[in-house]
N, C-alpha and C positions, 0 to 999 in steps of 0.2 A: 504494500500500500504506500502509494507517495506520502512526504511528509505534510502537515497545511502548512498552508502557504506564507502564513506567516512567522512559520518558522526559519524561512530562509530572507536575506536582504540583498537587495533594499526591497523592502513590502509597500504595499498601498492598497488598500481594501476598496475595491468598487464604492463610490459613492460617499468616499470618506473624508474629507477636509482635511487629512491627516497623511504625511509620507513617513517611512523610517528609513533610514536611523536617523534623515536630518532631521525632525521633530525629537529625536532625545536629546540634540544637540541645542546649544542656549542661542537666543532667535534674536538679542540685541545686546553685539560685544562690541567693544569700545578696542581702543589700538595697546595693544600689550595681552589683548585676551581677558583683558578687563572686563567684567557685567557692567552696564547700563543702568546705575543706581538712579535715573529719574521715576519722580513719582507717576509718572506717564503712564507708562506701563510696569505693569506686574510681574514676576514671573519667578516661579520657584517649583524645585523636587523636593518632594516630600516619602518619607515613607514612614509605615505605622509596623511593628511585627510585634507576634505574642509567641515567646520562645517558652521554653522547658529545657530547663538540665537534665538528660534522658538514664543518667545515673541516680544513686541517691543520692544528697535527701530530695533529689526530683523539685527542686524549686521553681516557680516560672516569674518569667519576667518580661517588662514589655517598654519597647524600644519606639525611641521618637526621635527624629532627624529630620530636619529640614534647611534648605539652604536657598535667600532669596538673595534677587537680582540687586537690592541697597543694601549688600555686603554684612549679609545679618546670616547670623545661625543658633538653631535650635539642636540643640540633643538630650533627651532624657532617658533615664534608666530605672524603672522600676520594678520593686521585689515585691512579691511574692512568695508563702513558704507552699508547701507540696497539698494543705486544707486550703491554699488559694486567700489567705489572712496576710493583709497588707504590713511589708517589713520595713522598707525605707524608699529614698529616691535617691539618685543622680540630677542634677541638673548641671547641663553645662550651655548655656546663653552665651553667645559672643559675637565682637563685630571684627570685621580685619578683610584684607583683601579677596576679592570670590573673581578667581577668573573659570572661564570655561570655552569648549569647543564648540563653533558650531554646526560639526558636524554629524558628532555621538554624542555621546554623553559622556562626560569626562571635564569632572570640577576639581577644581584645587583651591580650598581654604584659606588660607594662614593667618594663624592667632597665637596668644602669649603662650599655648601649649602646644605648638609643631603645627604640621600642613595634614589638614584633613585630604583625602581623596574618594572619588566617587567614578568610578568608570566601569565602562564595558567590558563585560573577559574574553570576547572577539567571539561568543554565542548570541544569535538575538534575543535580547530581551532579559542580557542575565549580566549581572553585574556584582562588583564589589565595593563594599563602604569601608575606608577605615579614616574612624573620628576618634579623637581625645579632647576630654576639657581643656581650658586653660591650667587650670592648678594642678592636672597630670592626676587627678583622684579615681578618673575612672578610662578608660577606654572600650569602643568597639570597634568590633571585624566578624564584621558577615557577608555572608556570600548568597546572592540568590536569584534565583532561575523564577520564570513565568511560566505558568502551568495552563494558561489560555491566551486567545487571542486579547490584543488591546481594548477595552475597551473604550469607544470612543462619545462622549458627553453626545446626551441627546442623537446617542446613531449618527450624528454628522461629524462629532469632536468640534466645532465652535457653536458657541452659543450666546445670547443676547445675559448682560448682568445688570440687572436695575433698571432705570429709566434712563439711563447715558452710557453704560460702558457694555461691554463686550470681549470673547477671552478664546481662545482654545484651550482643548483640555479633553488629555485621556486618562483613565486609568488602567495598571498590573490591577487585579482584584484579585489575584491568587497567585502566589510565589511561596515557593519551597525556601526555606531559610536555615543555613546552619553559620557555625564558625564560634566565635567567642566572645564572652565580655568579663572584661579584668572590673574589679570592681575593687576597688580599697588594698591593692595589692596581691587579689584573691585570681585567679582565670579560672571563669567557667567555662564549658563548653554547653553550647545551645542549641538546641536545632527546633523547626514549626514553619507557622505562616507567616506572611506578610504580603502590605500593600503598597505601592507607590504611585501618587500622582503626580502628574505635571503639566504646568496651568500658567499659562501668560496672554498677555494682549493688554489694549488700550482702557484697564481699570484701576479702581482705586479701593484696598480695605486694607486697616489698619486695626489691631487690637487696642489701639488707645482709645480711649473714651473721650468722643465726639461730638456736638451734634452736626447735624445737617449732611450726615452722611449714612450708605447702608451699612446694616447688620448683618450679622449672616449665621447661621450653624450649620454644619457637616457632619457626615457621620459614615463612615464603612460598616459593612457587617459582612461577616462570613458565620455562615452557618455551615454544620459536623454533613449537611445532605449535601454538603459542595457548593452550593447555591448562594451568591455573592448578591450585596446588595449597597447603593450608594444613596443617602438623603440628603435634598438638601433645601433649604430656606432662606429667603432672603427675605430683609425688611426695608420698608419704605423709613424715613425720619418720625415717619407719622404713626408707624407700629401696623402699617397696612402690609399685606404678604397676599396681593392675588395671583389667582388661578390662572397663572400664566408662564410660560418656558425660563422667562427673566426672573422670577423669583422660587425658581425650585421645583422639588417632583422626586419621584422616585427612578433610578434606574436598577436592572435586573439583569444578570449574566449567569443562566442558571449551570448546573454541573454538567450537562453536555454542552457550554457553549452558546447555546440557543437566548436571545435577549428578549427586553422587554424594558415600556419606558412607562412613566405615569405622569400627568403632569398635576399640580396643584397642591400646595403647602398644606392645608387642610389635612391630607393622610397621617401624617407624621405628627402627632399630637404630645403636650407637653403637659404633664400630671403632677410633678414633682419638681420643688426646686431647691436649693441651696443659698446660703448666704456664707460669702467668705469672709470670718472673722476680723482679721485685717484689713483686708482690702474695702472689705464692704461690699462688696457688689453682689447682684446674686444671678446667679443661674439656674437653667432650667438643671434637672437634676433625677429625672424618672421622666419614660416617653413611653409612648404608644406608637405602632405604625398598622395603617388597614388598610388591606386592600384587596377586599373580596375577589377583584378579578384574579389574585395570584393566590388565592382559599390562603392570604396569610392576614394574620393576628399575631402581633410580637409587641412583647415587654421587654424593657431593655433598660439595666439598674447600671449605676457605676457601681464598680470591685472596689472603688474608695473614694469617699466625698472629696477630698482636698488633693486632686491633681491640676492642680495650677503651676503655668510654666513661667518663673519670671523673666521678664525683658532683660533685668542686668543681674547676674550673679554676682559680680563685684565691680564695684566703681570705676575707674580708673587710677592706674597707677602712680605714686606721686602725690596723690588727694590727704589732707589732713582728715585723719579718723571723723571727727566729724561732716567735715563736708562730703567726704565719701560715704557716708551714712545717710545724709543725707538725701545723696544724688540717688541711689540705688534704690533706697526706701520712695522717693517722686515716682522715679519710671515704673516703677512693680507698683506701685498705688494705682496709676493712671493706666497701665498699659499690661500688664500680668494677664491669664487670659488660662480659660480650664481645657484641657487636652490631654485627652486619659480615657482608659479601658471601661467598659463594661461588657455585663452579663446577657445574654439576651435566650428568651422562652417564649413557648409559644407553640402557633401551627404553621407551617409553610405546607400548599400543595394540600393544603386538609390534614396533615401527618402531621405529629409532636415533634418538636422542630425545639432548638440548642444551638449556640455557639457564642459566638466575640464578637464584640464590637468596638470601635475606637471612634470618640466625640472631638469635634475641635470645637469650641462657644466662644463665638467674639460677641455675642448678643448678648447685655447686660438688661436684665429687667428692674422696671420699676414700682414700685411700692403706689397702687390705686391713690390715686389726687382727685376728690370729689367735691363737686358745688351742688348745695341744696337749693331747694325754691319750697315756697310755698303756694303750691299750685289753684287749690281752692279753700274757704274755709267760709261753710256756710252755718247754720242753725242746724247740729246734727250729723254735719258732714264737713269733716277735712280730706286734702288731698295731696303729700307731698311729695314732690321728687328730686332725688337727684340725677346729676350727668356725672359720667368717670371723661377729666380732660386729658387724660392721658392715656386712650383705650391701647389695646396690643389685640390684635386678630387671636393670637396663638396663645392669649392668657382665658381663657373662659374665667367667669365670674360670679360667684354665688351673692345673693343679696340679703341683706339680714335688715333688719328697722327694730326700735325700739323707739321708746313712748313714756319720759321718764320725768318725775318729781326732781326740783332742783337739789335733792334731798339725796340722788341717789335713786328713790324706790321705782322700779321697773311696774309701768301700769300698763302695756300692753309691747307683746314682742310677736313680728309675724317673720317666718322662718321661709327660705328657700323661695323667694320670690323670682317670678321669672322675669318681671322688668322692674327695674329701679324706681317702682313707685308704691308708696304705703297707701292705702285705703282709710282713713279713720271712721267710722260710724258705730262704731260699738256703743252700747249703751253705760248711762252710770259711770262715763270719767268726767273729772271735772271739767265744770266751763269759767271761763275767766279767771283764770291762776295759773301766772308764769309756770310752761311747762318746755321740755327739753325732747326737742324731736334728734333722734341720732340715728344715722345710718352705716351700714358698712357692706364692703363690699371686696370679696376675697376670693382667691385663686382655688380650685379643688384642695389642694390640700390644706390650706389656712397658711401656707408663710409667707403671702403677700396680702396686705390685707388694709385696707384704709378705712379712714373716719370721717366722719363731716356730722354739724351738729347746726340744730336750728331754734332760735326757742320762737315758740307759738302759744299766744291763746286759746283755747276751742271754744267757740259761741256754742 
């Protein structure tokens, strides 16, 4: 049997907006092989992998690298013990030279801890990473092979982003991964899965905390039936996410190969959220994904709340302790950002369905901001409402009202409203005595949650 076709290069898939190997190759190099740090355009390799130590004590741990065109780099390392109970992290955040080819893939680093590299091993589609932090505390080297074809965003690989930008973008969704990670002086050997994207063009996102720019979440999954899956979300300023190619959908590359695309942020629902102690911000933090047409139902938990990656692991060199404390504490306030494993369960295909998933969250949510009114207030009959001015499409919201003596005493609470308005007509409360109308208005599971209060007399 001949091999597919995309096993061999250079490839181009009928209909695909996508050539290889120059599309592994970086698409805007400056003279010296330099990346193109303007904000103009975007563009970075990224890859996510969940390894196992295949000896004892069998620990697993999951790897995070990334490398963008404004001379930034991300790598994380996190443990696991063999009950899958969260042990520590790695981070290693850094900025220094990124140059690259543009004709494979083949990046070269350099930062206070040596020259990361990132290349081809002259098989399509199979390459090697070896990164180290700055302060030499941890290293990787892994190696690893593509088990399907590319897949390429929306079946085309370019796609529309927001209301102004636009990008290419394929994914690996399935790579075989081995090799090693030194961790505190320690070398494990690893081996499992992993994913790698890679994504450029004329856009603009940023994990600092903005306004008047898009949001966004991501998310890979790989399920144990082979069957890969890619979500994603975009937000308007205004917390609007429609039903459209520009702001997200699902894609599908099931275990024979065979694809499938969905469009509309709506599938992918957010249940649960998180607030980070420091930083303050909160993210979504427990999700749902439906989508009858693929008979899937999936739940999909973090293996640990606090995978935040920060922007500076250490200051720059030369900084008095303070100011260096300072500096680092600003950017990891403003710009830190969750990217991290979870669990995922469910049915795919109709079947009980298991596997991995990896979140990126540059989307910070906020805390419901509500203005009351008093709508009617007749002989018998009041009417109030509020508005949430800061609605999110992707936050559903529960309503609750109470009806209270300025004393404290609760004289009437109406539960699970389905629009933000209270009815009053009840018999036997009082009429003409300062009373305290209070509303709130909160996330399914209550960690975002607002107030607003109004005082009224009832005739």
């Amino acid at each position: 049997m001949p091999p597919d076709p995309w096993r061999s290069s250079p490839y181009h898939r009928p209909g695909s907006a996508l050539t290889f190997p120059r599309d592994e190759g970086w698409h805007r190099v400056l003279p010296g092989d330099f990346t193109n740090p303007s904000l103009e355009h975007m563009e970075w390799m990224y890859l996510n992998a969940h390894v196992e130590e295949p000896v004892p004590p069998h620990r697993r741990f999951v790897v995070f690298a990334a490398y963008f065109t404004q001379h930034l780099r991300f790598l994380v390392v996190r443990e696991f013990d063999s009950e899958d109970r969260y042990v520590r992290s790695f981070t290693g955040s850094a900025w220094g030279p990124l140059r690259a080819s543009e004709d494979e893939l083949h990046l070269r680093f350099e930062h206070g801890g040596g020259t990361d590299t990132w290349r081809n091993t002259g098989t399509p589609f199979a390459s090697r990473l070896d990164a180290t932090d700055d302060a030499g505390a941890f290293r990787v080297e892994l190696e690893m092979e593509s088990t399907k074809e590319p897949y390429d965003a929306g079946s085309v690989g370019a796609m529309p982003f927001g209301t102004r930008g636009s990008f290419f973008y394929y994914s690996l969704t399935r790579l075989t991964v081995g090799g090693h990670l030194t961790l505190g002086g320690e070398r494990v050997r690893v081996e499992g899965l992993g994913w790698v994207d890679h994504q450029w063009g004329p856009f603009y996102v940023t994990p600092f905390r903005s306004s008047g720019r898009e949001e966004y979440e991501w998310m890979s999954i790989q399920l144990e039936s082979g069957d890969d899956l890619v979500l994603t979300t975009v937000w308007e300023p205004n917390g609007v996410t429609p039903s459209l190619p520009a702001y997200g959908g699902a894609g599908l590359v099931r275990a024979d190969g065979s694809r499938g695309e969905l469009v509309g942020a709506h599938r992918w629902k957010r249940v649960g959220f998180w607030r980070a102690p420091d930083q303050h911000a909160v993210y979504s933090a427990r999700w749902r994904f439906e989508a009858p047409e693929w008979g899937a139902s999936l739940e999909i938990v973090p293996r640990h709340e606090d995978q935040l990656t920060p922007i500076v692991d250490a200051a720059p060199a030369g900084l008095p302790n303070a100011l260096a404390s300072l500096v680092s504490g600003a950017a990891n306030y403003l710009g830190a950002f969750w990217e991290g494993s979870c669990r995922v369960t469910g049915t795919f295909d109709g079947a009980p369905a298991k596997g991995l998933a990896f979140a990126e969250l540059i989307k910070r949510y906020e805390v419901p901001e509500l203005s009351m009114t008093l709508m009617r207030n007749r002989p018998g009959l009041a009417v109030v409402g509020w508005r949430v001015d800061n609605p999110d499409e992707q936050v559903p919201l529960v309503h609750r009202f109470y009806l209270e003596r300025v004393t404290g005493e609760v004289l009437l609470q109406l539960e699970d409203l389905l629009v933000p308005v209270a009815v009053i007509d009840q018999p036997g409360l009082p009429r003409g005595e300062r009373l305290i109308a209070r509303a709130v208005s909160a996330s399914i599971d209550g960690s975002l949650s607002g107030t607003a209060t109004l005082d009224i007399e009832l005739r």
